[in-house]
N, C-alpha and C positions, 0 to 999 in steps of 0.2 A: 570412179569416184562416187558414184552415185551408187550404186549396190552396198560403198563402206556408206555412205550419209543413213540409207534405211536401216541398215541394221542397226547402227550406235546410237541416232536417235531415238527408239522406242526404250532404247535400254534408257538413256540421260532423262529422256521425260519418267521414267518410273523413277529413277532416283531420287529427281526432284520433288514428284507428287511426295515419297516419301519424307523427305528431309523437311519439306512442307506440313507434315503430318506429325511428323516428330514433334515440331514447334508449339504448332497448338496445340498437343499434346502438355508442353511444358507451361505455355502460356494459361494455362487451364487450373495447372496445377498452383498457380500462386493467386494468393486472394490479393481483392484489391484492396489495396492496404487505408486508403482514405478514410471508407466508412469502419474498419477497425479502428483507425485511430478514431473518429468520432466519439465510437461506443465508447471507448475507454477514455476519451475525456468525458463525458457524460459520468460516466461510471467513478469517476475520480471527485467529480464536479460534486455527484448525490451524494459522495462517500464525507465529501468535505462541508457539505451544508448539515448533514446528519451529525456528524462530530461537531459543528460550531450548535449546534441546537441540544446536544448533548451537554460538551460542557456548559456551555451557560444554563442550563436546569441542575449538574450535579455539581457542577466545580468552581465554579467564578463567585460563588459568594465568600470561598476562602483563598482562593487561589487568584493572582493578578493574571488580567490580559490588555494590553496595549496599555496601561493605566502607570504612574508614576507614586502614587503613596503607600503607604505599609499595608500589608495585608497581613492575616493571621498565618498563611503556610505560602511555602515557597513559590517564586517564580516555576512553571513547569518548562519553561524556557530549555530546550539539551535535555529533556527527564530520557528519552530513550538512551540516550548518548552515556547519562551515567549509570543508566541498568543494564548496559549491552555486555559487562562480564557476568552478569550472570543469566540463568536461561531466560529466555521469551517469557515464557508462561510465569516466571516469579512478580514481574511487575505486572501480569495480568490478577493474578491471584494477591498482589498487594493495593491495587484499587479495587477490588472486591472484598476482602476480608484482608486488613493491616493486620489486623490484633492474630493470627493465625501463625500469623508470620515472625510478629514478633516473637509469640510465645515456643515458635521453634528456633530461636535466637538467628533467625535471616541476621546476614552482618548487614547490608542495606536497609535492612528495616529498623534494628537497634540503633543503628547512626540515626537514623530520621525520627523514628518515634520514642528514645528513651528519655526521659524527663521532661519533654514536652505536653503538649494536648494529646488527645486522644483521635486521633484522625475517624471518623464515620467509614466505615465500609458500604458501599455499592453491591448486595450479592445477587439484585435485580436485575442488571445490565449483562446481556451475552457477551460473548468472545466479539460479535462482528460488530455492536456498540463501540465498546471498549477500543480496536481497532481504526475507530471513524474516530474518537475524542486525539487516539494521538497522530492518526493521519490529519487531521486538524492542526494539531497543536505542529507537526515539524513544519504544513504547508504555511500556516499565518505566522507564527510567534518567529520564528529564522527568521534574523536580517537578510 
């Protein structure tokens, strides 16, 4: 009995050190996820103060936020929601240059800008601006 105990034991403890080694091996392999989420609320947090300092310098003198009387252009309340048939970039390039859009007959920009005012374009503001105004606008203006 004791001659089987030697020999199976060196074998069981290597397997174990192994299977032990395996683990933190895996354990190793996943980040802790805590201070990810941190960063990314953080990074949500700058994205959403940057867009509320945004639009209030290019967009809330015509456009309403949290306010109840007439304004000269629309609630931007859902504005992703109804530019989402057509591509990304067309309502980036229609807060940037409207008139561009229109004058290639965009069917979203005719509905919006034909007989109306004349909407101001933004050709100052990058992609990652522009970004932060409507991560903005879905985080605060959604009920």
């Amino acid at each position: 009995m004791r001659l089987y105990f030697v020999r199976i034991f060196p074998m069981l403890f290597a397997i174990g050190i192994i299977y032990h080694l395996q683990l933190i091996d895996r354990i190793e392999e996943v980040p802790y996820t805590e201070i990810h989420w941190r960063k990314d609320l953080q990074k949500q947090d700058s994205l959403r103060l940057q867009g509320k300092a945004l639009f209030r310098q290019y967009c809330s003198a015509c456009h309403p936020y949290k306010i109840k009387h007439r304004m000269p252009a629309s609630d931007l309340k859902g504005v992703q929601k109804r530019w989402s048939i057509y591509p990304a970039n067309d309502l980036v390039q229609f807060i940037r240059t409207p008139d561009s859009l229109l004058q290639n007959q965009h069917p979203r920009a005719v509905e919006l800008l034909e007989g109306t005012y004349s909407k101001p374009g933004f050709p100052e503001l990058d992609n990652q601006q522009i970004e932060s105004i409507l991560y903005f606008l879905d985080q605060e203006v959604d009920p």
